[in-house]
C-alpha positions as CSV (number, residue, x, y, z in Angstrom):
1,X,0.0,0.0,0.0
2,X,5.9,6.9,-0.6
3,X,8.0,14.0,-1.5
4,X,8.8,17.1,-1.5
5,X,11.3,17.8,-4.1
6,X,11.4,21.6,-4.1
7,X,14.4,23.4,-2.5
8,X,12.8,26.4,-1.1
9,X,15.9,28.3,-0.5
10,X,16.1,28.7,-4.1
11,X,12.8,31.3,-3.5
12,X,14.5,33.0,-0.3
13,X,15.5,36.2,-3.1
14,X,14.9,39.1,-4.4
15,X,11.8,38.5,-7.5
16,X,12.8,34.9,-7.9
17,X,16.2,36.4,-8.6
18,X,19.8,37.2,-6.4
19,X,19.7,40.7,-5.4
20,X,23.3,41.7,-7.2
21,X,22.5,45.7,-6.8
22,X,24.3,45.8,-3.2
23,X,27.8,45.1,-4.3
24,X,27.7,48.2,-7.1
25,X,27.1,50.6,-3.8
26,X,30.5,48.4,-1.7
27,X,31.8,45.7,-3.9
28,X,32.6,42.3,-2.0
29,X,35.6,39.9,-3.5
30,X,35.9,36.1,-2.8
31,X,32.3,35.8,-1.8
32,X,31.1,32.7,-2.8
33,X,27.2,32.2,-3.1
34,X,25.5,29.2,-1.4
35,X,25.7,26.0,-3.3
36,X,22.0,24.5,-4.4
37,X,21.5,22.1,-6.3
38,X,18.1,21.6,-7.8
39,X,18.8,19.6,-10.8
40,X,20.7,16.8,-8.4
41,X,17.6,16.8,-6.4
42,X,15.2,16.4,-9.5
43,X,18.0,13.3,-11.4
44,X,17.5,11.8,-8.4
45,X,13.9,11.4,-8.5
46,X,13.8,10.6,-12.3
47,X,16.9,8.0,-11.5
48,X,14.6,6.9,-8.5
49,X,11.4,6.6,-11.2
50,X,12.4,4.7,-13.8
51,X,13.8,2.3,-11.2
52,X,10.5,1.5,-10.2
53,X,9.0,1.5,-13.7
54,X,11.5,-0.5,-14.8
55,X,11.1,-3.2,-11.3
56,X,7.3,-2.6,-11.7
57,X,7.5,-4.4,-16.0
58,X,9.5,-7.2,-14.7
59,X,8.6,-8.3,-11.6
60,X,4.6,-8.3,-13.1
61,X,6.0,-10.4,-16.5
62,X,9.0,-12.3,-14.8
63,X,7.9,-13.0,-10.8
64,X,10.2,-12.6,-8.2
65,X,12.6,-15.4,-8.1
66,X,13.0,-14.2,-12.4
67,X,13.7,-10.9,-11.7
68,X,17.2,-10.0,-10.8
69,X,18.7,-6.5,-9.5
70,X,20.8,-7.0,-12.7
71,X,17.6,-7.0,-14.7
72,X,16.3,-3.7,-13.3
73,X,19.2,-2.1,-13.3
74,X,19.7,-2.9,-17.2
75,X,16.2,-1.8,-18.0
76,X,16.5,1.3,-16.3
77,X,19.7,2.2,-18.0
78,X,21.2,2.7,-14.1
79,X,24.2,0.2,-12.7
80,X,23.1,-2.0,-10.1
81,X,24.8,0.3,-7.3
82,X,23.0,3.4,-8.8
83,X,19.5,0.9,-7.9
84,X,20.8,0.0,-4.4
85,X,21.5,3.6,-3.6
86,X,18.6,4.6,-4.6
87,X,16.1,2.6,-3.4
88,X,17.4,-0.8,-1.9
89,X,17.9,-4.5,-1.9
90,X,15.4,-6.8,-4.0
91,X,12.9,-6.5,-1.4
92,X,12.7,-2.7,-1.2
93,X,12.9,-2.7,-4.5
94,X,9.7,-4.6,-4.8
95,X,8.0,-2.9,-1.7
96,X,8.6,0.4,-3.4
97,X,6.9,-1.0,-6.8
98,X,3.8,-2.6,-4.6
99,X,3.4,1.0,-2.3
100,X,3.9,3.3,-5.9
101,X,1.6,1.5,-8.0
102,X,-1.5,0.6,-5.7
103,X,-1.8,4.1,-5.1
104,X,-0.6,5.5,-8.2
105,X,1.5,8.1,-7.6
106,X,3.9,9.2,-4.0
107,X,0.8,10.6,-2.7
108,X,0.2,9.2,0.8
109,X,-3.4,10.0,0.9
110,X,-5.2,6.5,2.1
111,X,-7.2,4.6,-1.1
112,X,-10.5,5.1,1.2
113,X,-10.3,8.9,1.1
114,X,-9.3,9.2,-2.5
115,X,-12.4,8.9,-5.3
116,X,-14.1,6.6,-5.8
117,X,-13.4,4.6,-2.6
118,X,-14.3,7.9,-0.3
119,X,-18.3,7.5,-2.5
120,X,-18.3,3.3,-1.2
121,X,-17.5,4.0,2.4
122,X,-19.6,7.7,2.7
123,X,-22.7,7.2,5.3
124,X,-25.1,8.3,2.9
125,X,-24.5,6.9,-0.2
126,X,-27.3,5.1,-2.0
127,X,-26.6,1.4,-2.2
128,X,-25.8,0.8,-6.1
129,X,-23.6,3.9,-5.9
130,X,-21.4,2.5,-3.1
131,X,-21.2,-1.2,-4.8
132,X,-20.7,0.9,-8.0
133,X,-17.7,2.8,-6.4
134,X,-16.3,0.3,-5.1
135,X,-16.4,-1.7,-8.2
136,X,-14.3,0.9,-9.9
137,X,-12.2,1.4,-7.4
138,X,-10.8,-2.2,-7.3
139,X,-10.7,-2.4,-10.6
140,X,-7.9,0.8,-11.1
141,X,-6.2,-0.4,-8.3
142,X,-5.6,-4.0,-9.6
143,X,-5.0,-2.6,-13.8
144,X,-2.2,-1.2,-11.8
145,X,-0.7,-3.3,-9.1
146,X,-2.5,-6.8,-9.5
147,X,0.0,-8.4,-11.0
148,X,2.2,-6.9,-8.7
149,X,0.5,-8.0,-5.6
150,X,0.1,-11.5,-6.5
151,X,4.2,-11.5,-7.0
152,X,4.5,-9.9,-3.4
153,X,1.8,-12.8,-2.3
154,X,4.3,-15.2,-3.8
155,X,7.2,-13.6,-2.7
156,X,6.7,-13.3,1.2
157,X,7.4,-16.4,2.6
158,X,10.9,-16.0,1.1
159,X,11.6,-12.8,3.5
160,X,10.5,-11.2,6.3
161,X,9.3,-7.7,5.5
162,X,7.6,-8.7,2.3
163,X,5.7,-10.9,4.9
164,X,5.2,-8.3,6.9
165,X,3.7,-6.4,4.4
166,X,1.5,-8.5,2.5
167,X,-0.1,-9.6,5.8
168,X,-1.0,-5.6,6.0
169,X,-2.2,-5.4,2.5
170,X,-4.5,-8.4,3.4
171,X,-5.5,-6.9,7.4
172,X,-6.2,-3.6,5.5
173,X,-8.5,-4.9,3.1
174,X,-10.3,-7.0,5.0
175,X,-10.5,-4.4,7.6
176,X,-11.6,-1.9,4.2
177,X,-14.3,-4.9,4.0
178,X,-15.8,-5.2,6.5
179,X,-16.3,-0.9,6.7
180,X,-18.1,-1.4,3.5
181,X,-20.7,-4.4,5.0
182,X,-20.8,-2.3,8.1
183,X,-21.9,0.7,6.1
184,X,-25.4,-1.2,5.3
185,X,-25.8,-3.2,8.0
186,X,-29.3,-3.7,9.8
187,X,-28.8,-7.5,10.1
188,X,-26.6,-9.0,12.8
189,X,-23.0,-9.6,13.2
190,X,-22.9,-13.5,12.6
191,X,-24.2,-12.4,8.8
192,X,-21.8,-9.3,8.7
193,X,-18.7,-11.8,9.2
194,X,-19.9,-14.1,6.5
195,X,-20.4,-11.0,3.9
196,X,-16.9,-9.9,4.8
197,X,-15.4,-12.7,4.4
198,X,-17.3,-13.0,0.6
199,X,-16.8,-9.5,-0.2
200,X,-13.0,-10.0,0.6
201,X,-12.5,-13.3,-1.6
202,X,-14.6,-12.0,-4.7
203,X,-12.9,-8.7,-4.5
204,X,-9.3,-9.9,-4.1
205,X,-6.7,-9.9,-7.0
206,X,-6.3,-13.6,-7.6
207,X,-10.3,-13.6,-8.9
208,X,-9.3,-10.3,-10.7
209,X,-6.1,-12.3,-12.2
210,X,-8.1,-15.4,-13.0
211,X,-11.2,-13.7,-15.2
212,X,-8.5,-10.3,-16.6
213,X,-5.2,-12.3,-17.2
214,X,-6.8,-15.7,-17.4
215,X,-10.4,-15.9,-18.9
216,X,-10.2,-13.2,-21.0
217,X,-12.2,-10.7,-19.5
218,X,-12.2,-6.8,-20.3
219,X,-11.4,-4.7,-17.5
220,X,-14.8,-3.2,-17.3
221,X,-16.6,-6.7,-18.1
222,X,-15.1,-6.9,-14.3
223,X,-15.9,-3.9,-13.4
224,X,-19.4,-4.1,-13.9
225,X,-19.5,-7.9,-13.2
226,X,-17.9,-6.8,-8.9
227,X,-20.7,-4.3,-8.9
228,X,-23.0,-6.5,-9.5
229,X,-21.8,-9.2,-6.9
230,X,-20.8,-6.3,-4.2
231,X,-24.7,-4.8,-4.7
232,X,-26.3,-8.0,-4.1
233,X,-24.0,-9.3,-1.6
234,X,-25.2,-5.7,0.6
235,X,-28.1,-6.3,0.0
236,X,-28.3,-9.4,1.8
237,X,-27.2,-7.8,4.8
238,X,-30.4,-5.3,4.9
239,X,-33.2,-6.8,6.7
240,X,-34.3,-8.5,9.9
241,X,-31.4,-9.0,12.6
């Protein structure tokens, strides 16, 4: 589930601009000015970029034990120190990817205050409207980090902190779940568990993986096919305790 870039000293002038009408009035040798540099500041983030564009392409086509630092490091036109520096071991490296593309860009706003997740879990939205959001939601976030997910689902028995982190992932959407059966709920808990625990297998990435990468399906075919089956699973959950 990774910012400021801009040196603000580089504004502390006169109009954008050194004030070099002082010196005419008592000239000043061997002064040297203070050293910025902006464009080190902004290769580092392009460098730091197409790192993760580059890990982001082959970890989703080659998996993690067929992806190599080597490998990134080649496709990003950057040695393999240059990707370590930068960023970090293989598992970083893959951590960053995860992190960056689930919530597509270094924004560290939560997915369930960003549109349309904020319409699926607002009290007052009208039912088809939250199943419709959420829907859409899930489907953008897996066009751009199911493949990688399923890698990191692969990946973390192999190390610790990709562990660590795809038993977040999994709390947090479950956790996202069960806001979104809560959000409708008249009936009682026993049926509020069972709708989570649907909601958060038919909304996972494998089932997007299996009809997307596997049947054939269009990206909205899924879309519309999750609204569907989130709409009629909340339904179920409004009625008689």
């Amino acid at each position: 589930m990774p910012i400021g870039l801009r040196d603000d000293s580089l504004f502390n002038q006169v109009d954008g601009r050194p004030n070099d009408l002082l010196p005419t009035i008592e000239p000043v040798t061997n002064t040297k000015r203070p050293y910025h540099a902006p464009t080190r500041t902004e290769q580092a983030a392009r460098t730091r970029d197409g790192i993760l564009h580059a890990a982001d392409d082959l970890f989703s086509a080659q998996g993690w034990s067929g992806t190599t630092i080597a490998d990134i490091a080649r496709a990003a036109r950057v040695s393999p120190q240059a990707v370590h520096q930068s960023i970090g071991a293989k598992p970083a490296l893959l951590i960053a990817a995860v992190q960056r593309a689930v919530g597509g860009d270094a924004a560290e706003l939560p997915l369930v205050e960003r549109e349309p997740f904020r319409i699926a879990y607002a009290a007052d939205a009208p039912l088809p409207e939250r199943a419709a959001a959420f829907a859409k939601g899930t489907r953008e976030v897996y066009q751009r980090a199911g493949r990688l997910l399923l890698v990191l689902a692969q990946a973390s028995p192999l190390d610790p902190e990709l562990a660590e982190l795809w038993d977040r992932a999994r709390a947090r959407r479950l956790a996202d779940c069960r806001k979104l059966v809560s959000a409708t709920a008249t009936r009682g808990r026993a049926t509020q568990d069972r709708l989570t625990d649907l909601l958060f297998v038919q909304s996972g990435p494998g089932v997007y993986a299996e009809l997307v990468s596997e049947r054939g399906w269009s990206a909205k075919a899924y879309q519309a096919w999750l609204a569907s089956t989130v709409e009629t699973l909340l339904q179920t959950n409004v009625g008689r305790s």
